[in-house]
N, C-alpha and C positions, 0 to 999 in steps of 0.2 A: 490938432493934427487932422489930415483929411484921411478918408478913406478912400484911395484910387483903386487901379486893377491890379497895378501892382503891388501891391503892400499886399493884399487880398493873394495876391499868388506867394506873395515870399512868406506868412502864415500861413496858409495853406500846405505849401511846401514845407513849412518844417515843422509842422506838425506831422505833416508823412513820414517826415525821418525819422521824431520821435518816435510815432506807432512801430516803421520798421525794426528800430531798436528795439524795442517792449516786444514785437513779435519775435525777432531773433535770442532775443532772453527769453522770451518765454519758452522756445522751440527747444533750447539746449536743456535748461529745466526739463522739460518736459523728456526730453531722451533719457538724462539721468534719472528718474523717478522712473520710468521705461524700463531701462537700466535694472534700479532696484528690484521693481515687482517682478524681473523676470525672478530673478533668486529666489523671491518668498512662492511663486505659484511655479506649478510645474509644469515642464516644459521636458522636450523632449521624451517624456513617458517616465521622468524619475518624482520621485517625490518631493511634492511641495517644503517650504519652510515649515509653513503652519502645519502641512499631516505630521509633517518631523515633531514638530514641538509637541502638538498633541499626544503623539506614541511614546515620546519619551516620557511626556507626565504622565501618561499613563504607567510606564516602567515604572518610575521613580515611587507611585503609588504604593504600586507591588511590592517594590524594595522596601518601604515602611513597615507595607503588612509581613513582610517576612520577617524583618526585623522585631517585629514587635512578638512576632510568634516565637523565636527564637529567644529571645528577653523570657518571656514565662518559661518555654522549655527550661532554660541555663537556672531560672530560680528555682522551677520544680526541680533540676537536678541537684542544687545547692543545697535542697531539705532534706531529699534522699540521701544525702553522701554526707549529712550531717551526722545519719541513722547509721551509716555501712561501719561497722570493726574497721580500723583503721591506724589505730596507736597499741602498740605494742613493746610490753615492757618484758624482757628476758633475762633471768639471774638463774645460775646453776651453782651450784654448791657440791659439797661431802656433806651428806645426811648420818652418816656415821662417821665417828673415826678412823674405824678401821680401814675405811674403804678409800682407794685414791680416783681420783681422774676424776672429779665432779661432777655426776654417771645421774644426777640428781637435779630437777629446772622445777622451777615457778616458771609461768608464763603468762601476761595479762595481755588479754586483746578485747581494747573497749571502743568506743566509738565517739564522736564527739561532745557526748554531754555525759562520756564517764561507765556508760551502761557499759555490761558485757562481764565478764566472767574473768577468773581465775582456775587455770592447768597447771595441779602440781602433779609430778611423778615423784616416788620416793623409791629411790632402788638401793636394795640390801643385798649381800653375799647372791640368797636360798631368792628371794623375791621381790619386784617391783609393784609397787602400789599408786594409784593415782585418785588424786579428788579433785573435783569442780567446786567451784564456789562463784555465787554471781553476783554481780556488783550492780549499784545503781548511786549513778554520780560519784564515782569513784570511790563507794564506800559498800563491806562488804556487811551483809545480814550477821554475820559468823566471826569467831575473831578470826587473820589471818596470823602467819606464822611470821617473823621476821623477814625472811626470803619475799614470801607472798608479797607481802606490804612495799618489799623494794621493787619487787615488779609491778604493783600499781603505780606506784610514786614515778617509776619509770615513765609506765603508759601513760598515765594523766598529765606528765611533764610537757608530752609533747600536745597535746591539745592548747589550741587557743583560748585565751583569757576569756572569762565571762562566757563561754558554751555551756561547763559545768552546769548543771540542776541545781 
């Protein structure tokens, strides 16, 4: 094959059209990436994508640490309110026979590993009488009285399994 002027012009020439095409694709690219970065940088005086991201991870940060503070608070209050009176066991009775309307309570208010005390009153015609008695793990130093004992049984009923001491 020879090489004249014109063969020379018509590679030439379509080589130009290729470039023009590669340029006109490259020019549309080029707006759409244009495009893009207007979104991530800022414009018109609002805030970037990246300051965005950045402030939110920063949030998001904070939201951990607060979370994480609030995690220990809710357990230190778990241990606390382990300790608070909270199960309470109540039986009233006739301490005499004589006597009607069951004018007479046991009372147990313990806490969740049992601790805590026994409130009897005992009321007669002339006089009422009351005694404490304190318990630890649901068992009392002292013996209790039938009543008594069903007011612990009461209280300690309602505590959850394996708190007990």
């Amino acid at each position: 094959m020879t090489w004249d002027a014109q063969t020379g012009v018509i590679v030439v020439g379509a080589i130009a059209i290729l470039a023009l095409i590669l340029a006109i694709v490259l020019a549309l690219r080029t707006g759409r990436m244009k495009a893009q970065y207007a979104v991530l940088s800022a414009a018109d005086g609002r805030e970037s994508f990246v300051e965005v991201v950045a402030r939110k991870t920063e949030e998001v940060e904070d939201l951990r640490d607060d979370v994480a503070r609030l995690a220990d608070e809710l357990r230190s209050t778990q241990r606390e309110l382990q300790m608070a009176i909270r199960h309470i066991g109540v039986v009233r009775y006739d301490a005499f026979g004589d006597m009607g309307g069951r004018m007479s309570f046991s009372v147990a208010l313990v806490d969740d590993h049992g601790n805590g005390f026994v409130l009897s009153s005992v009321h007669a015609r002339s006089e009422s009488r009351s005694y404490v008695k304190q318990l630890r793990g649901g068992m009392a130093e002292v013996t209790l009285s039938p009543e008594e004992s069903a007011a612990v049984a009461d209280a300690v009923a309602s505590i959850p399994r394996g708190r007990i001491e």
